[in-house]
C-alpha positions as CSV (number, residue, x, y, z in Angstrom):
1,X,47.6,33.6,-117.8
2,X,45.0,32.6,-114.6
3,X,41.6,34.1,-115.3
4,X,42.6,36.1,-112.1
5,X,45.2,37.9,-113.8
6,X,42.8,38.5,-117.1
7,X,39.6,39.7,-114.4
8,X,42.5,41.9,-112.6
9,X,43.9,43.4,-116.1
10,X,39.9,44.0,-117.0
11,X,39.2,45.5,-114.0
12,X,41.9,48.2,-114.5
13,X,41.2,48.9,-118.1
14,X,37.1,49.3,-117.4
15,X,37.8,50.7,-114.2
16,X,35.0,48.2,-113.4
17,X,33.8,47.7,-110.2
18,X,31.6,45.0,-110.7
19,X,31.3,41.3,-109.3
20,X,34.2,38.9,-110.5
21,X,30.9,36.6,-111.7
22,X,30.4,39.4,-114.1
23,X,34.2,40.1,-115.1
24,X,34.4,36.0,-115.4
25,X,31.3,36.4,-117.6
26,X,32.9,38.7,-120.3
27,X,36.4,37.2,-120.4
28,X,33.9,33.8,-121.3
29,X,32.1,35.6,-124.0
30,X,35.5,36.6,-125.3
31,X,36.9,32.9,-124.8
32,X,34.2,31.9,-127.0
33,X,34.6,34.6,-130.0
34,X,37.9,33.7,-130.0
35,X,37.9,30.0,-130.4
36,X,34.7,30.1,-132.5
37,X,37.2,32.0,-134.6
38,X,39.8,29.6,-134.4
39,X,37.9,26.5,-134.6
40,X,34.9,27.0,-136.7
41,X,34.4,23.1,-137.2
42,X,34.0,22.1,-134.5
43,X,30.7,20.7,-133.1
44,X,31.3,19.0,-129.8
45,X,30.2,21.3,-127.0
46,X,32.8,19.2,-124.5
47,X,35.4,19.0,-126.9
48,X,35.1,23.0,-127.3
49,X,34.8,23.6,-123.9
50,X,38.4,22.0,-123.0
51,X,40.1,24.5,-125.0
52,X,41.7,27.5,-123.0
53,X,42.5,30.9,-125.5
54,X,46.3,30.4,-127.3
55,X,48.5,32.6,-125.0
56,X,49.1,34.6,-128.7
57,X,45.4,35.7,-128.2
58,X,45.0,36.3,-123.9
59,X,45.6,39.9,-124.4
60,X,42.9,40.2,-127.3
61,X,40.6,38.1,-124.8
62,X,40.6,40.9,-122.7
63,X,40.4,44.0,-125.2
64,X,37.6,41.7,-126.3
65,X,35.8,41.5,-122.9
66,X,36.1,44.9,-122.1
67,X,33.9,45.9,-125.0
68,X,31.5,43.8,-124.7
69,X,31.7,45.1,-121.0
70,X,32.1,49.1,-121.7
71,X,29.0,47.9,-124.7
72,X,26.6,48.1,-121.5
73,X,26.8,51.8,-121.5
74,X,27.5,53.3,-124.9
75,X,30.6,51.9,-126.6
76,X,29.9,51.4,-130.2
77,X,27.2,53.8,-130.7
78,X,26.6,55.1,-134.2
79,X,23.5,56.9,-133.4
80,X,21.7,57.7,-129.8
81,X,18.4,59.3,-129.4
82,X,17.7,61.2,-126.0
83,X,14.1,61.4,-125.1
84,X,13.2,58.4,-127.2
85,X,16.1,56.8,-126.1
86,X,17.2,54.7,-129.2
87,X,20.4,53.7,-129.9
88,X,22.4,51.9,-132.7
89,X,25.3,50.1,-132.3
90,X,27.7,49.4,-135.3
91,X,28.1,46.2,-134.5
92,X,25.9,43.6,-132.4
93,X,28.5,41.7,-131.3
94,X,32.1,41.6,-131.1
95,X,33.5,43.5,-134.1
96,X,35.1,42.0,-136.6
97,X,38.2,44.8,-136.0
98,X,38.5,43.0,-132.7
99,X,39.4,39.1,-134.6
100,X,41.0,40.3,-137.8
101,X,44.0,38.5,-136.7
102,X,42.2,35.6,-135.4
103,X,42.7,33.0,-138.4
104,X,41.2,29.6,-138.2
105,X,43.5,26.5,-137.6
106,X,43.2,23.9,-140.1
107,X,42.8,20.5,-139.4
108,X,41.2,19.5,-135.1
109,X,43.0,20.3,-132.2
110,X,44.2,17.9,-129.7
């Protein structure tokens, strides 16, 4: 899937109407969960930054972005305080709910 089909697809779910930098952003941050997931050896920045998301795991790229996107307002709150304005998230990143299914490869991918 072209990252314009994935920034389209997030667009609709967030009903976003933000800059495709931004979109682009969040599908990244999702790209990287993912593979950091999948490839947890691995310590070459360029070698890591030629993989592309398995096609298995586009869809979870997205539901992944649009959290950390809809996380900008108040997704994840546990706890929100109004005129002190303090809030607590349950998680500080991407939840682990989100990459349950996300099981390391074993051995390097070429």
């Amino acid at each position: 899937m072209e990252d314009s089909e994935k920034m389209l697809e997030l667009r609709v779910i967030t009903e976003a109407d933000d800059d495709d930098s931004v979109l682009l952003f969040y599908l990244d941050q999702a790209k990287h969960a993912i593979l950091n997931r999948l490839y947890p050896y691995i310590n070459d920045d360029e070698e890591f930054d030629a993989l592309e998301v398995p096609r298995c795991h586009e869809q979870r790229q997205i539901r992944i972005a649009a959290y950390l996107l809809n996380k900008r307002g108040a997704e994840g709150e546990i706890q929100h305080i109004e005129n002190g304005i303090h809030r607590n998230y349950k998680y500080a990143d991407v939840p682990d709910d989100l990459l349950r299914d996300v099981f390391p490869y074993i051995g390097i991918p070429r």
